[in-house]
C-alpha positions as CSV (number, residue, x, y, z in Angstrom):
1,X,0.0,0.0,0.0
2,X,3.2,2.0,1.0
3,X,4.7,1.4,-2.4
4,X,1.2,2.7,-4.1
5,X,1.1,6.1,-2.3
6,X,4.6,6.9,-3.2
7,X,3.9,5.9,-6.7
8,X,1.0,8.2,-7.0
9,X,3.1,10.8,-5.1
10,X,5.8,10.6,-7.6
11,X,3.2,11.1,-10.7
12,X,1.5,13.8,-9.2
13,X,4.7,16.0,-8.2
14,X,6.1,14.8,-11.8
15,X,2.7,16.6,-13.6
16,X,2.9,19.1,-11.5
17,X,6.4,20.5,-12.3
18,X,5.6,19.5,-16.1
19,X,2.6,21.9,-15.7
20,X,4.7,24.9,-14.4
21,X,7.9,24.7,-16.7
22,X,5.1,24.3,-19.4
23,X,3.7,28.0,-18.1
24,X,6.9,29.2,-17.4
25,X,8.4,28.1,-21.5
26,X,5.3,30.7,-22.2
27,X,6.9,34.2,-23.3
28,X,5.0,36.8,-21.2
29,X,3.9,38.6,-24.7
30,X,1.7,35.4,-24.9
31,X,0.4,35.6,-21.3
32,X,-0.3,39.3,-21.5
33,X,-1.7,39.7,-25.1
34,X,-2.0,43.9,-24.4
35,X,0.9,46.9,-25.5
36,X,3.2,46.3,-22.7
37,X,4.4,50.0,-21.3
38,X,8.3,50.2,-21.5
39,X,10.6,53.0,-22.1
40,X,12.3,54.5,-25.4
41,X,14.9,56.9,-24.7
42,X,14.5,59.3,-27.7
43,X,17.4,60.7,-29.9
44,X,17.5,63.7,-28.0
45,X,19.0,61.8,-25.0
46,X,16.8,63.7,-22.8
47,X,13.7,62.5,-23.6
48,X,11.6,58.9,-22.7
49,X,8.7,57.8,-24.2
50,X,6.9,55.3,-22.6
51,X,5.0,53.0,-25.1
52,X,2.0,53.3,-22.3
53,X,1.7,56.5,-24.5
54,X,1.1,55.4,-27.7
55,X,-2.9,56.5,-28.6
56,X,-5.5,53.6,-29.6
57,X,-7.0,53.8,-32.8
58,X,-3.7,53.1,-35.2
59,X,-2.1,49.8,-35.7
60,X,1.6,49.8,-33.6
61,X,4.7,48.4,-35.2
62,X,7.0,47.3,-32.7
63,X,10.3,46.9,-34.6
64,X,13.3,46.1,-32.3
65,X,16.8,46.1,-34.2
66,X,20.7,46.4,-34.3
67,X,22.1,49.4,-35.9
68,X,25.0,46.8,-37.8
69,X,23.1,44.4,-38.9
70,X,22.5,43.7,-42.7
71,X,19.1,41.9,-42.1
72,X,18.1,45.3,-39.7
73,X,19.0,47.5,-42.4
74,X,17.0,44.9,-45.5
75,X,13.7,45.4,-43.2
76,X,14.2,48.9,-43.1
77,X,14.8,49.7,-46.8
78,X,11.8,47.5,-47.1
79,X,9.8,49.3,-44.9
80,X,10.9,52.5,-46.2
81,X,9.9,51.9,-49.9
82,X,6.4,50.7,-48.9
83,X,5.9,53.8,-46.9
84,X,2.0,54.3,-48.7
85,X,0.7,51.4,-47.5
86,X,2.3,51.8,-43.5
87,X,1.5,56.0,-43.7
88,X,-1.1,55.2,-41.1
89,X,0.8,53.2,-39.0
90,X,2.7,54.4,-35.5
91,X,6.2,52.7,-36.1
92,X,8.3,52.5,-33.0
93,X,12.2,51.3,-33.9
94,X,14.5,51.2,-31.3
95,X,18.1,49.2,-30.9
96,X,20.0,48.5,-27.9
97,X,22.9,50.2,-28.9
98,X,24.4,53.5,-28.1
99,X,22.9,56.6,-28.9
100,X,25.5,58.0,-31.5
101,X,24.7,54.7,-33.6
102,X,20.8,55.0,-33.2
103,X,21.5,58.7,-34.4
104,X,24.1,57.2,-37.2
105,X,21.0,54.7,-38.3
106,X,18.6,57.4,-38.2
107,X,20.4,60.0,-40.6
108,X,21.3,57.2,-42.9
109,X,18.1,56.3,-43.5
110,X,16.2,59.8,-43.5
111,X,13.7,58.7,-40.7
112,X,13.2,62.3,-40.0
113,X,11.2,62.3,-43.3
114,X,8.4,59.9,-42.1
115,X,6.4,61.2,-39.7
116,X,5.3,58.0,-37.6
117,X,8.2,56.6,-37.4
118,X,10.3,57.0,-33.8
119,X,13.5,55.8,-33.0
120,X,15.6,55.3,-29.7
121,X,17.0,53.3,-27.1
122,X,15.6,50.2,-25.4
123,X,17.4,51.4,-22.0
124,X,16.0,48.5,-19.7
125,X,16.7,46.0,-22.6
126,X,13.1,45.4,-22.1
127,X,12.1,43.7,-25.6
128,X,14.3,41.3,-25.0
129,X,13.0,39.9,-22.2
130,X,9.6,40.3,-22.7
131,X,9.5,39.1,-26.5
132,X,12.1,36.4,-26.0
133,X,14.0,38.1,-28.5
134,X,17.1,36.2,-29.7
135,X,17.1,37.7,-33.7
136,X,17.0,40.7,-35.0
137,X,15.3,42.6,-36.8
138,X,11.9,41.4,-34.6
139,X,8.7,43.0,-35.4
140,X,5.4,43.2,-33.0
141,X,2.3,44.0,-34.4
142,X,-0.4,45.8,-32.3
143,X,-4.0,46.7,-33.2
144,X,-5.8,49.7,-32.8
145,X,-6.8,48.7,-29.4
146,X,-3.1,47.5,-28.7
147,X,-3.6,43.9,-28.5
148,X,-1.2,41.4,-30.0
149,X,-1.7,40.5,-33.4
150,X,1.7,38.9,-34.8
151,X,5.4,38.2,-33.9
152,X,7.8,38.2,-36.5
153,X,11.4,37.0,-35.6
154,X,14.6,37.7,-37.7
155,X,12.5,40.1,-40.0
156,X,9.3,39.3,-42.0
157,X,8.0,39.6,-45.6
158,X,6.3,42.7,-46.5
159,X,3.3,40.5,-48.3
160,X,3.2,39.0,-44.7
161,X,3.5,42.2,-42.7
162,X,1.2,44.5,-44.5
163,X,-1.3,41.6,-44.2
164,X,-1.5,42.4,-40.5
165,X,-2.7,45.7,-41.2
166,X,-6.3,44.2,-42.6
């Protein structure tokens, strides 16, 4: 009877801790399907927005990105040249890198010609933790009530992209 209990003891405890690493392999933008508020320092160094601040009512592009990579700089030409179809869209880019790069990236590319399109800092390194983010470029699309509509890792096609905008 001894030998039944413990048996039953074991396969409990074992589902048990099964059930929590399967919650805990979860990434927390899947547990919490709404914006998540983080900060962006701006390019004036000065300035944070927090993304609690972005208004409803416009699809949010969430595009996190390295100011060296080939791939980062591909999404953004892409981006760029279908700027019709995303004029209507809030784009928030931001890099973990150093503000003189972010600043380097931003001139380059003439972001100060598109009007919903901001660019900064991830300070706290928060996409990362929150997305699970291991590839850049990543790209999170919001709705216009800033719930979760798709995750793109290590860039996306624009046929793909601009279908989340529907």
């Amino acid at each position: 009877m001894k030998r039944i209990l413990f048996v039953l003891l074991c396969l409990f405890s074992i589902h048990a801790f099964a059930q929590k690493d399967a919650d805990t392999a979860l990434p927390p933008y899947k547990k919490y399907p709404t914006l998540p508020a983080f900060n962006i320092q701006l390019l004036d160094s000065t300035t944070i927005f927090n993304t609690f601040n972005i208004q409803e009512g416009r699809y949010t592009l969430l595009i996190f990105f390295s100011t060296d990579c080939d791939h980062c700089q591909m999404m953004t030409d892409s981006l760029l040249s279908h700027r019709s179809e995303l004029k209507n869209i809030q784009i928030c880019m931001f890099a973990p890198q150093a503000l003189p790069e972010i600043r380097a990236f931003y001139a380059k590319n003439n972001i100060k010609n598109y009007r919903n399109i901001m660019m900064g800092k991830d300070v706290d390194m928060f996409f990362h933790k929150f997305y699970k983010a291991y590839y850049v470029p990543c790209l999170v699309v919001y709705d216009k009530q800033k719930k979760f509509v798709k995750f793109f890792e290590g860039g996306a096609k624009m046929k793909d992209l601009l279908a989340c905008f529907q």
